[in-house]
C-alpha positions as CSV (number, residue, x, y, z in Angstrom):
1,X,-70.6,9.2,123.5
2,X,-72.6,12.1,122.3
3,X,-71.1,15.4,121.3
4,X,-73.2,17.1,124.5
5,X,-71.6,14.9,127.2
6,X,-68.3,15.4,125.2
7,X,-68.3,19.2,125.2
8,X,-69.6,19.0,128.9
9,X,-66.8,17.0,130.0
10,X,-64.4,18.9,128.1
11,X,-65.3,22.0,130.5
12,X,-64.7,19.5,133.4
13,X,-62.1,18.2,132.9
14,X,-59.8,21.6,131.8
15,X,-61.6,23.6,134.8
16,X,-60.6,21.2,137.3
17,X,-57.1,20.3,135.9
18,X,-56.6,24.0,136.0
19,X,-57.7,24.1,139.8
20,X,-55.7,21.5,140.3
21,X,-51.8,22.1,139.4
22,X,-51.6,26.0,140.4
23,X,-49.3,25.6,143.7
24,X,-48.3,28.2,145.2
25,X,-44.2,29.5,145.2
26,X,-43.0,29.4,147.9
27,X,-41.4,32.5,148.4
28,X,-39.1,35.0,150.0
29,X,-40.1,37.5,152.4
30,X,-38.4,40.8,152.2
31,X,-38.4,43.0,155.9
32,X,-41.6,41.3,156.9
33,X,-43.5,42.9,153.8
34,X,-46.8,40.9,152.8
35,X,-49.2,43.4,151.6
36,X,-48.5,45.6,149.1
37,X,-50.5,48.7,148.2
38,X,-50.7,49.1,144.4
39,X,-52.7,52.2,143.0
40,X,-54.0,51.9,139.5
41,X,-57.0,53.0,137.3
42,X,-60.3,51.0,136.8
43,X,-60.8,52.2,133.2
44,X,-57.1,51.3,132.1
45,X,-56.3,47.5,130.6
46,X,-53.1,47.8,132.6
47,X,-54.9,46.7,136.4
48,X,-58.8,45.8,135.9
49,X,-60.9,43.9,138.0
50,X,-63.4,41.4,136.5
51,X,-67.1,40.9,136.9
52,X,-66.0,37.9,139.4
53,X,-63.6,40.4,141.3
54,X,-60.6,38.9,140.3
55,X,-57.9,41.3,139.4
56,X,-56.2,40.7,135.6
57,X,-54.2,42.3,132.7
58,X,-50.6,43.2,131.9
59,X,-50.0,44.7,135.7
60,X,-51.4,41.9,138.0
61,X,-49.2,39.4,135.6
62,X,-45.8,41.3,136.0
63,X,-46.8,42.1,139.7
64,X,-47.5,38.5,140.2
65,X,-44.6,37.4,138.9
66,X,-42.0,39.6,141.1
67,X,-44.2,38.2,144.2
68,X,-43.3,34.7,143.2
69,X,-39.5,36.2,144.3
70,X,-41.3,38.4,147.2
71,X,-44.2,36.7,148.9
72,X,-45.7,39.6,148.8
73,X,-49.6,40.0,148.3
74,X,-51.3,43.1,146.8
75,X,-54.2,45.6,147.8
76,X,-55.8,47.4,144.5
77,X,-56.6,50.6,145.3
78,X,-58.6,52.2,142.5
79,X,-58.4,56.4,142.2
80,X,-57.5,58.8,139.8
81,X,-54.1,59.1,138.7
82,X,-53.6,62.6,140.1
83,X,-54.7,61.0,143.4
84,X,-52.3,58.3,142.8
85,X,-49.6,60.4,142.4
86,X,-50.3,62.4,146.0
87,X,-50.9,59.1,147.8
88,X,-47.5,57.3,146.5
89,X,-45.8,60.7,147.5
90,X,-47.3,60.3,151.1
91,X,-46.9,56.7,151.6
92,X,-50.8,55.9,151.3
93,X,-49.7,53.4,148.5
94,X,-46.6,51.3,148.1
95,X,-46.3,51.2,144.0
96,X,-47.6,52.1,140.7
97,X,-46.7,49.8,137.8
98,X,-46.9,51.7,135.1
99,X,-45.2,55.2,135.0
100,X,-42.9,56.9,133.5
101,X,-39.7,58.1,134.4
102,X,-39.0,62.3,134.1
103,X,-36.5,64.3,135.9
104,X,-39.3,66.0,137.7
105,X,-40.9,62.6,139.1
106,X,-37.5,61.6,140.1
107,X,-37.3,63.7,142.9
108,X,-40.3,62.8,144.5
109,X,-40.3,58.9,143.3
110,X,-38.0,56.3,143.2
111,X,-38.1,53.8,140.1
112,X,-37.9,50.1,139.5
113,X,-33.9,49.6,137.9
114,X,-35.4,48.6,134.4
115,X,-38.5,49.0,132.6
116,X,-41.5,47.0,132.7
117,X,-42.8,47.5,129.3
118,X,-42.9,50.4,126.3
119,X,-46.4,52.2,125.8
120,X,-47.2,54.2,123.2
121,X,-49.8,57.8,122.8
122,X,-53.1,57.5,120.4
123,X,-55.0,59.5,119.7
124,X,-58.3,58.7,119.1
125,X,-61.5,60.0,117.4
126,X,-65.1,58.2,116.9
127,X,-65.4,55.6,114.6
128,X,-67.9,57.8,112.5
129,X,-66.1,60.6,112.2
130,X,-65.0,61.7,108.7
131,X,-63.2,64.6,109.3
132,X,-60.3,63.5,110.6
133,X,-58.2,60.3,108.8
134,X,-55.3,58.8,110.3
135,X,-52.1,61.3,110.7
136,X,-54.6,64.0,108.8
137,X,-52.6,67.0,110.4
138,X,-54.3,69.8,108.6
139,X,-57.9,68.6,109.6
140,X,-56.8,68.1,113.5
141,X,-56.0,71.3,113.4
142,X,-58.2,73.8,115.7
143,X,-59.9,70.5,116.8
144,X,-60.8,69.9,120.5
145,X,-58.7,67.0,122.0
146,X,-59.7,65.9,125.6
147,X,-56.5,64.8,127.9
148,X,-56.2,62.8,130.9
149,X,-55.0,65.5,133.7
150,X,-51.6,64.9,134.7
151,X,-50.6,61.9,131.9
152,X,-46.9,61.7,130.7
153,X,-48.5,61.3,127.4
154,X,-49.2,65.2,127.6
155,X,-46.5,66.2,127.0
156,X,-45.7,64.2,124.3
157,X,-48.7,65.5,122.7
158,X,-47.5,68.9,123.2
159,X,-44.4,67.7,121.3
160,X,-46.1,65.8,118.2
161,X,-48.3,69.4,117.4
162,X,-44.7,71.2,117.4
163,X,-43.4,68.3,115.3
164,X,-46.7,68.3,112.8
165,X,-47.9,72.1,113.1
166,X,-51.5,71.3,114.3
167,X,-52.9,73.0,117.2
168,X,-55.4,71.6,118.9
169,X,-57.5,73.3,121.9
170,X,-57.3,71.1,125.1
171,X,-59.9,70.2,128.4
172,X,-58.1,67.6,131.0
173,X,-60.7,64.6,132.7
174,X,-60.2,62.7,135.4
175,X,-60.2,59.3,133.5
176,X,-60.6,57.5,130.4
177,X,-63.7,57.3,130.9
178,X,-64.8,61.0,131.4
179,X,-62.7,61.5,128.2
180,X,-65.2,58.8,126.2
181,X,-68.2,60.4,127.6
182,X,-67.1,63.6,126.4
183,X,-66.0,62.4,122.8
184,X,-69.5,60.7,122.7
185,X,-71.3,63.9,123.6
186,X,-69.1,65.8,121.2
187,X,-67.6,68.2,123.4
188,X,-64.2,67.2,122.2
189,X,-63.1,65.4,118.3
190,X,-60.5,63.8,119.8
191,X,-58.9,61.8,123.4
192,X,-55.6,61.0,123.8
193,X,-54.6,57.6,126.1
194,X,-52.1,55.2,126.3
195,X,-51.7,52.2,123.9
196,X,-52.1,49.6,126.6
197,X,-56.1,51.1,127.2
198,X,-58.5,49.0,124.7
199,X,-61.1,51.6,122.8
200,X,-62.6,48.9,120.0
201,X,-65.4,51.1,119.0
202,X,-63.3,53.9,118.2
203,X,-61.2,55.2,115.0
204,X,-56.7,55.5,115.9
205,X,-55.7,58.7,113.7
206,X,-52.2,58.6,115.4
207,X,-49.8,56.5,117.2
208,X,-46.9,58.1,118.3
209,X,-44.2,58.0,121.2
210,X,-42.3,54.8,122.7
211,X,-41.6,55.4,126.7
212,X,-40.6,53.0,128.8
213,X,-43.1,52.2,131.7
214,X,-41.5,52.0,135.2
215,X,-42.4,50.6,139.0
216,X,-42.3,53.8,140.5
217,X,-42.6,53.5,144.4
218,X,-42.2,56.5,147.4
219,X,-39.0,58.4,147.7
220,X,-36.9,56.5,150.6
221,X,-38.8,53.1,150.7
222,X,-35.3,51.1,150.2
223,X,-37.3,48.2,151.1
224,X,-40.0,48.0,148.9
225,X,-37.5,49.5,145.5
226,X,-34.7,46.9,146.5
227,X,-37.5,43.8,146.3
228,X,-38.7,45.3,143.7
229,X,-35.3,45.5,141.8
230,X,-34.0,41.9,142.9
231,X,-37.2,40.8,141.4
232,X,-36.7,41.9,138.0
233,X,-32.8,41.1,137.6
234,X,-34.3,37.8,138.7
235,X,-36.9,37.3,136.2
236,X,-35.1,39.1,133.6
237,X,-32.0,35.9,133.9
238,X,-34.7,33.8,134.4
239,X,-38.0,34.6,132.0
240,X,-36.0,36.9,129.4
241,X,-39.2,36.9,127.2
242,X,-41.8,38.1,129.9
243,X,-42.1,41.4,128.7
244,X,-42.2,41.1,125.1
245,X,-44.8,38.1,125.8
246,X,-47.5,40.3,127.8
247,X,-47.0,43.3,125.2
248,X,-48.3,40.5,122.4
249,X,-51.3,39.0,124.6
250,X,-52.4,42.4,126.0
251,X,-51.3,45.1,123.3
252,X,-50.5,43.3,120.2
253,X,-53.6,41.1,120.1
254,X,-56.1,44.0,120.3
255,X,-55.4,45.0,116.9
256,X,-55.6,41.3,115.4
257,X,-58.0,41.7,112.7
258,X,-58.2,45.7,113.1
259,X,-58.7,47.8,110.5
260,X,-55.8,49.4,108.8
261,X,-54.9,52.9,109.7
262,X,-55.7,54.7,106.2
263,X,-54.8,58.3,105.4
264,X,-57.0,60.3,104.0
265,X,-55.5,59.9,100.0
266,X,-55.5,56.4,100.9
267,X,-59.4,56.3,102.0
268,X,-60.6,58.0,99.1
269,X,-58.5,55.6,96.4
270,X,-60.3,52.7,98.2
271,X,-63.5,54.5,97.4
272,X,-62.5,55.1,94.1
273,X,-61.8,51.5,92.8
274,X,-64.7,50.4,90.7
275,X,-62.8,47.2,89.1
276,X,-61.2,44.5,90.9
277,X,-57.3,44.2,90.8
278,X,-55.8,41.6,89.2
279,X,-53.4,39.4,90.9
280,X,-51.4,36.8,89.3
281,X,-50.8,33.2,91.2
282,X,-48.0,31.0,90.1
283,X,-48.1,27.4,90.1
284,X,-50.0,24.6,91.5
285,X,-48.3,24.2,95.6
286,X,-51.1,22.2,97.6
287,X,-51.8,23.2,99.9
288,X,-51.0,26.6,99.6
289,X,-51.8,27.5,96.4
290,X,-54.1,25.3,93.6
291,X,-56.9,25.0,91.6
292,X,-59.7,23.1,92.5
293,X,-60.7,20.3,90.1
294,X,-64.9,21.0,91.3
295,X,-64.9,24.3,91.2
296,X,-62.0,25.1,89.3
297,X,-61.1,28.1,90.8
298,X,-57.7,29.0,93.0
299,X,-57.7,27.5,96.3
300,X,-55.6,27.2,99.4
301,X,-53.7,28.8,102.6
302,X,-52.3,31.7,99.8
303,X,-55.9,32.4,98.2
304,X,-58.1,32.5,101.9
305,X,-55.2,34.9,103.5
306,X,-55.4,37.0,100.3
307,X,-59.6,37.3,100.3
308,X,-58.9,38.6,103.8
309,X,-56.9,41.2,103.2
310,X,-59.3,42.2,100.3
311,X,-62.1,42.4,103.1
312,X,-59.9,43.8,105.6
313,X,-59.2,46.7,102.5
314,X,-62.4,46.9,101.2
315,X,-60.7,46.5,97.8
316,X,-62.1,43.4,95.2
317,X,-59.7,41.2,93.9
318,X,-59.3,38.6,90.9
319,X,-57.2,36.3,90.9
320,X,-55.7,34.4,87.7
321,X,-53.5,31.0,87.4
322,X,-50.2,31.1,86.0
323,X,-48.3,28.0,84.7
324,X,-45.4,27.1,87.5
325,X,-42.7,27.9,84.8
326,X,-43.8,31.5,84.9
327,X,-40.5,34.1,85.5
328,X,-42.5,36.4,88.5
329,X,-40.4,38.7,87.4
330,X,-41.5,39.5,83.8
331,X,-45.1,38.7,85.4
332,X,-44.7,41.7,87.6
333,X,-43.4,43.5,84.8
334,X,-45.7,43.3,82.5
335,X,-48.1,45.2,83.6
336,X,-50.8,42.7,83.2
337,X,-50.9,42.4,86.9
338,X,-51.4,44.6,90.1
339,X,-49.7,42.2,92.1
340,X,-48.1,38.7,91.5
341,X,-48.8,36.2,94.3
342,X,-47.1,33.5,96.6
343,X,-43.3,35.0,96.1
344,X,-40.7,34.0,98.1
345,X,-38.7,36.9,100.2
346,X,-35.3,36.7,99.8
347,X,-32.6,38.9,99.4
348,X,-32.0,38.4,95.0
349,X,-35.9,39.4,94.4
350,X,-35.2,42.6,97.2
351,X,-32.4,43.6,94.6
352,X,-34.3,43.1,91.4
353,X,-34.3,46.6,90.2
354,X,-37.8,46.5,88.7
355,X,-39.5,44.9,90.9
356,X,-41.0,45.7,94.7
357,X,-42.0,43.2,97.5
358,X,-45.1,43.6,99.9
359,X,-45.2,42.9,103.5
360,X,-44.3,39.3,104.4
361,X,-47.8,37.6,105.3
362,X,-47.2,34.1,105.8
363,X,-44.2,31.7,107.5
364,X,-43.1,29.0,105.4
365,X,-40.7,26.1,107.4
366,X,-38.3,24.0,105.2
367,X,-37.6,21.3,106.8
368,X,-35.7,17.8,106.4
369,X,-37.6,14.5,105.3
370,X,-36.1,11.4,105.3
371,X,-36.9,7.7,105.8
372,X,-38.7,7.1,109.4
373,X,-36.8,5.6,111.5
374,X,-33.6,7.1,110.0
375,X,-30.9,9.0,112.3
376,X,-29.7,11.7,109.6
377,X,-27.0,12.6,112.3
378,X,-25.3,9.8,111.5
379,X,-25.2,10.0,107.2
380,X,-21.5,11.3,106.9
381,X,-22.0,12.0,103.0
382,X,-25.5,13.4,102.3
383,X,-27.3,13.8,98.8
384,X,-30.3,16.3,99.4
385,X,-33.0,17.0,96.8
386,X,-34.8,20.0,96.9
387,X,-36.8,22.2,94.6
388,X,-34.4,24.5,92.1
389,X,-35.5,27.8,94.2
390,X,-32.7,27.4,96.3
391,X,-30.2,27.2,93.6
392,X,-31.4,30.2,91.8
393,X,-31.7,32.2,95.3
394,X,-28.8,31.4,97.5
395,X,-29.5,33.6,99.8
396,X,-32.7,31.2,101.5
397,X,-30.1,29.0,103.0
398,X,-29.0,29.4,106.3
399,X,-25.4,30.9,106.6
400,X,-22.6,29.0,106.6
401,X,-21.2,26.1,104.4
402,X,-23.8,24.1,103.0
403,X,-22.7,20.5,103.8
404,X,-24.6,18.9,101.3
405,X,-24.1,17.4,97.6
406,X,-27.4,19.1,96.1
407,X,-30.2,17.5,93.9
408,X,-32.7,20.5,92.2
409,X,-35.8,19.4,91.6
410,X,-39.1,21.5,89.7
411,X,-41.8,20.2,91.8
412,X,-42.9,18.4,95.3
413,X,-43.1,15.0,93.9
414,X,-39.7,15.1,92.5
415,X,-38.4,16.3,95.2
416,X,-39.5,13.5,97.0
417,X,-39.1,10.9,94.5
418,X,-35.3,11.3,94.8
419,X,-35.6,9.9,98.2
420,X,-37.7,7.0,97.7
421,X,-35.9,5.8,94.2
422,X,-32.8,6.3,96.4
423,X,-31.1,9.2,94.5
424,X,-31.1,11.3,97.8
425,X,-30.8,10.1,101.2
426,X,-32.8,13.1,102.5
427,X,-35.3,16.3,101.0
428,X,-35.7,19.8,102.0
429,X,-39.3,20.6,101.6
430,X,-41.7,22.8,102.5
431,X,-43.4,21.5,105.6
432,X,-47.2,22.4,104.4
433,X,-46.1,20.9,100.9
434,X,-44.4,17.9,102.7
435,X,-47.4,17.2,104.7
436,X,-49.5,16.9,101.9
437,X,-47.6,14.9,99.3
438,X,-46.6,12.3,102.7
439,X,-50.6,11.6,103.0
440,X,-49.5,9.9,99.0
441,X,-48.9,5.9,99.7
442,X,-45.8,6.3,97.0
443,X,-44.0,8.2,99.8
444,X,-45.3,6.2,103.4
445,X,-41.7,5.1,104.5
446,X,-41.1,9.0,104.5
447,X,-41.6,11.6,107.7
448,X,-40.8,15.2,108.3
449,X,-37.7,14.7,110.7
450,X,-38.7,18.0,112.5
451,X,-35.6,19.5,111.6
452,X,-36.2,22.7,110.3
453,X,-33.5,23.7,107.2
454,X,-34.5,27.2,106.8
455,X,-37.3,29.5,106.9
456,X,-38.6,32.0,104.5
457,X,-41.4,34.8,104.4
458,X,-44.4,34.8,101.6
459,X,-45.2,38.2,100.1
460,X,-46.7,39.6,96.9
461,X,-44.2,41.4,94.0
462,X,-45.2,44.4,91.7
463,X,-43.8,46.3,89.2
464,X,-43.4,50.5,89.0
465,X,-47.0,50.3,86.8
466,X,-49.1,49.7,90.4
467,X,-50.6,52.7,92.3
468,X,-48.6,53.6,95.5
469,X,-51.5,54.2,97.2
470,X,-53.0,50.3,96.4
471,X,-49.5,49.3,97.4
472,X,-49.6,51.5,100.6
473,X,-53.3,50.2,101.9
474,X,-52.8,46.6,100.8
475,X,-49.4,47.1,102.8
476,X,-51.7,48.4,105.9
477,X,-53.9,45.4,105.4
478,X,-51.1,42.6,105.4
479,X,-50.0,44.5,108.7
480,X,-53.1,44.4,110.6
481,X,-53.1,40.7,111.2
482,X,-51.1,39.8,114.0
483,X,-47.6,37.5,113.2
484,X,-49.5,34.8,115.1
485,X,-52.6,35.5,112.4
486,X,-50.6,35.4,109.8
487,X,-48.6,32.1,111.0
488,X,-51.2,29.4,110.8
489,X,-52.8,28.1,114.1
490,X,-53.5,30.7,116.8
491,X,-54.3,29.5,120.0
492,X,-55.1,30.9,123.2
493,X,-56.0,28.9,126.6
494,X,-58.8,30.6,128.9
495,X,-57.5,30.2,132.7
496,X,-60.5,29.9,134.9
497,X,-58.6,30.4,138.1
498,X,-57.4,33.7,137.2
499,X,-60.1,34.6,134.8
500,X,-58.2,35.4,131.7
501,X,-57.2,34.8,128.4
502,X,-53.3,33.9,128.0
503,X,-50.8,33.1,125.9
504,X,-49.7,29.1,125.5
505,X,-45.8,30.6,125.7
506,X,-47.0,31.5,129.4
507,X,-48.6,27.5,130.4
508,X,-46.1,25.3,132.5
509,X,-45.5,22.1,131.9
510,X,-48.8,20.7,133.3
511,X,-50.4,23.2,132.2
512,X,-49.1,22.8,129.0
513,X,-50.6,18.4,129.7
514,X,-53.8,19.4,130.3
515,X,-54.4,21.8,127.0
516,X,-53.0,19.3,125.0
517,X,-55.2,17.0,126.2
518,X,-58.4,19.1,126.2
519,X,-57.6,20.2,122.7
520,X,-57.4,16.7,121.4
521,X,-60.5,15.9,122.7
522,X,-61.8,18.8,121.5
523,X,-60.4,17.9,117.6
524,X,-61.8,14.1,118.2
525,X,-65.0,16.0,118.7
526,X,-65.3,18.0,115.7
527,X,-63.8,14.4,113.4
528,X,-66.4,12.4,114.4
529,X,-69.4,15.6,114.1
530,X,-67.9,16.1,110.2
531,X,-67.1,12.6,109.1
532,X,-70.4,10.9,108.8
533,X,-70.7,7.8,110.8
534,X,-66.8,7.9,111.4
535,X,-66.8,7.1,115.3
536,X,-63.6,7.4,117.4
537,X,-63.8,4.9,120.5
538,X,-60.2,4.5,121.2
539,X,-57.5,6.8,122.2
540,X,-54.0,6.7,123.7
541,X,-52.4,9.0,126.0
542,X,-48.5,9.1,125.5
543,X,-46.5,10.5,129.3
544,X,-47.5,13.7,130.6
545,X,-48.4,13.2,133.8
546,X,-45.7,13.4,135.7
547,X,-46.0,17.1,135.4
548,X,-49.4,17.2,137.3
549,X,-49.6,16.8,141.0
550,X,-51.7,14.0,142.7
551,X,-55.2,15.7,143.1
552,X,-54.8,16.8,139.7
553,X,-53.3,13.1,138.4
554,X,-56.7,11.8,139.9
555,X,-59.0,14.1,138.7
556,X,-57.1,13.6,134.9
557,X,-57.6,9.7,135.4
558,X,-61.6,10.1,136.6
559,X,-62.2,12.3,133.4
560,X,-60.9,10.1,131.5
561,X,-62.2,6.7,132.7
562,X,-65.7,8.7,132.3
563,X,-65.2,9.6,128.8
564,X,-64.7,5.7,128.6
565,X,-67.5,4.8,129.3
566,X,-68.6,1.2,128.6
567,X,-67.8,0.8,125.5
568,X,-64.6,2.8,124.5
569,X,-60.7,2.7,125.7
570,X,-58.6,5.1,126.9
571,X,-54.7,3.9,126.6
572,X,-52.4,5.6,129.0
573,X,-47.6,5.1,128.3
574,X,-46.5,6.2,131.6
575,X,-43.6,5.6,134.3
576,X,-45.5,7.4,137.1
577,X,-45.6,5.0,139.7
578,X,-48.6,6.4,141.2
579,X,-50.7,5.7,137.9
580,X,-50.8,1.9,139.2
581,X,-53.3,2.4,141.9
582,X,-55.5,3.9,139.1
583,X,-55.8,1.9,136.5
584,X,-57.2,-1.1,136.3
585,X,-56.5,-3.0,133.0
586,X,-52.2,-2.9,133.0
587,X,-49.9,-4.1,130.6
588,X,-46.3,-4.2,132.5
589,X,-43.0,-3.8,130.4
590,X,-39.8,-4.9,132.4
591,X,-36.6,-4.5,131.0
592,X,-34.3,-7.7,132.0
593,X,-30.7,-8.4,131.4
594,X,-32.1,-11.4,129.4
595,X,-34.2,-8.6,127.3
596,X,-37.8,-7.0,128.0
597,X,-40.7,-8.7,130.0
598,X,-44.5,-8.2,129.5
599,X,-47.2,-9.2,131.2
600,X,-51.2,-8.4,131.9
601,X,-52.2,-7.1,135.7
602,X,-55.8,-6.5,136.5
603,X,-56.0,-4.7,139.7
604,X,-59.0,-5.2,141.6
């Protein structure tokens, strides 16, 4: 099958799996209400309608998911937000999402019983501007800043000037997008929005503020509050996580990869490093951290995330190998060093006196390995190996009595070897470490149990010799990738149906089927286009299908009988019933008093 028919069918078959298993809820009615007016503003990330017409972003989601408890449907009606203010007060429109509560709005408004989210104020200037740096006070000063007429985040403004003694000159527009047009023909320096609207091409110089955004309906409408109220208590029992998972796909994610938010002192120390910094890395941890025998430089997960952050700085780096027995410590000390490299936070290295700790940039899991097959449930006495790090820092062990006889070990193999020579009946291991050392035929009878021990952030250590303001921007740097950046694998499913990009957290369980799926193809795909001649003909698809419903069941079969083809074979492990009308080829397992029964049907 070539890679063109493979990619084609890939589109297929997620497009139509994703028609295919969004039914709708049926739902309650409240007073008759179906159609709800909802103002908003085209400009803003909150409510915006695509090039297809299909509404999306951080409203339609929440509003969508209080209609699942509703039945309501929605009207967008797109207008200024002064307009939408007068035509919520005279019943012209039923809701805006997001709004903040003030004792002024309360008598005119009623508002949802909780909050529907947190937004922030920036303020923002062009990209090229180097005037103004971020939270550079003294040049904002006398600077023209272009508000969005009647925006809660006014007043806040007015508040942060009386806070930072700046005073800046204002003009008010009618939308976010007057106030770009205006910063791009210069008659203001600076606009001032709300941290849920999406500016890429332009430069933050503050953040400030944390009000909570509100449903905030006409004064009197009982009805329309009280659905609105049951709703939330609803989904707040029942999808806890909601909120915090929309900030992270629609606010969080923007800045993934941004750059940092420098100062001015900080800007000018990048432009004044003419050397690269030295940082020290410790040992040889495949795959995090090692030297290559080729090349024979420093490799690994550690190494790539650090080159970014030298890109996302603008500051070089060097890096230099240091034996594993190394104290980081007297490394950090010694002034050798800007930074020393792959440290593990914990709470003995946050009280060394000398020493100071960056930002956390990677997630490491420890977790139990032990003999397949082996229930360690069941092992009433345990010896556990694991490497000497956690008897030196005590504090990486999860609280509580460790129920363990311990066996400390100075590297991965040994670790391991306890198990397999029988000194330990289990290991505690790093799972990237574990992984890599379990590929070694000295350890096959070994698996990661998926029982995670502990986990544990990376960061970088220095001593009182580095600059502050290299700490501070390689600080800013580590904080610009996003926690799912920084994690490992970041993955986000495109949903045709409701054109938009969302977060896996959000898929439900067939939803969930069919990515899997698609994204195994997709892997088999890029195996057999960067392995030479390798060619992958056979695959097995293990449950899963009971979550789809039968159009989509049917179209997941016919995709995958096509993929096929002639010459390959596609293995599907299921207890749906209904799969027996679709498949041909079938190998029967019965389970029988007298033991298990198996037998080949060929349906015709």
């Amino acid at each position: 099958m070539s890679g063109k028919k493979r990619n084609v069918m890939l589109f297929v078959l997620l497009f139509t799996l994703l028609l295919g298993v969004i039914v709708p809820v049926q739902a309650q009615s409240y007073g008759g209400t179906k159609i709800i007016r909802v103002a908003y503003r085209e400009d803003a990330d909150f409510i915006n309608k695509s090039s297809s017409g299909v509404y999306k972003g951080y409203g339609v989601e929440y509003l969508n998911k209080i209609s699942q408890y509703t039945g309501w449907r929605y009207e967008y009606i797109n207008e200024s937000w002064e307009n939408q203010l007068a035509d919520l007060k005279s019943g012209k429109v039923d809701l805006i999402c997001n709004a903040q509560k003030t004792e002024a709005r309360e008598k005119d408004y009623d508002f949802s019983c909780m909050p529907v989210g947190t937004e922030q104020a920036v303020l923002y200037t062009s990209e090229d501007n180097g005037d103004i740096y971020f939270q550079d006070y003294e040049h904002m000063n006398g600077k023209k800043v272009g508000l969005l007429r009647d925006s809660y985040q006014n007043e806040e403004f007015e508040q942060r000037q009386d806070e930072k003694n700046f005073h800046c000159p204002e003009k008010y527009y009618e939308s976010e997008q007057d106030q770009i047009e205006a910063l791009k023909q210069k008659k203001v320096d600076m606009i001032l929005t709300g941290s849920i609207s999406k500016h890429d091409s332009l430069k933050i110089v503050d953040k400030f503020g944390a009000a909570p955004m509100y449903i905030m309906t006409t004064k009197g409408n009982t009805e329309v509050i009280s659905a609105v109220n049951n709703a939330l208590e609803q989904l707040k029992a029942e999808v806890p996580d909601l909120t915090e998972n929309l900030t992270e796909q629609y606010v969080m994610d923007k800045n993934r990869n941004s750059k940092p938010l420098l100062t001015r002192e900080e800007t000018e120390y990048v432009k004044s490093v003419s050397a690269p910094i030295k940082i020290g890395c410790i040992g040889d941890q495949p795959p995090l951290i090692y030297t290559d025998k080729e090349t024979g430089k420093l490799d690994g997960i550690y190494i790539a995330l650090l080159k970014k952050f030298s890109e996302i700085s603008g500051i070089p780096f060097e890096f230099e190998s240091l034996s594993p027995d190394t104290d980081p410590i007297e490394a950090a000390q010694s002034g050798k060093y800007d930074f020393v490299a792959g440290i593990t936070a914990c709470q003995e290295m946050i009280d060394e006196p000398e020493v100071h700790l960056t930002g956390g940039f990677f997630t490491r899991e420890f977790q139990i390995v032990a003999e397949r097959g082996e229930d360690i449930n069941t092992l009433e006495t345990s010896t556990v190996s694991m490497n000497s790090i956690f008897e030196k820092y005590k504090s990486l062990r999860p609280e509580g009595e460790f129920p363990y006889k311990a066996i400390y070990c100075d590297s991965p193999r040994t670790v391991l070897d306890a198990v397999v020579n029988k000194k330990a009946d289990m290991a505690i291991m790093d799972s990237y470490a574990a992984s890599y050392y379990l590929q070694d035929e000295k350890y096959r009878d070994l698996a990661l149990s998926g029982i995670v021990f502990t986990k544990a952030e990376t960061c970088m250590i220095y001593g009182d010799n580095t600059d502050p303001d290299l700490v501070s921007v390689i600080n800013k740097s580590i904080g610009s990738l996003s926690s799912q950046a920084q994690a490992g694998l970041d993955l986000d499913v495109y949903d045709l149906v409701n054109d938009s990009v969302r977060d896996v957290k959000t898929l439900s369980g067939g939803e969930s089927f069919m990515a899997s799926l698609s994204m195994a193809l997709g892997l088999a795909d890029i195996v057999q286009n960067t392995a030479g001649a390798v060619s992958l003909e056979t695959m097995f698809v293990d449950e899963g299908f009971g979550s789809l419903d039968d159009m989509a069941r049917e179209r997941a079969i016919q995709i995958l009988k096509e993929l096929a083809g002639e010459k390959g074979l596609v293995g599907i492990i299921s207890h749906v019933n209904e799969l027996k009308e679709q498949i041909e080829w079938q190998l029967e397992v019965k389970k029988t008093e007298h033991g298990s029964n198996v037998k080949w049907n060929f349906m015709e």
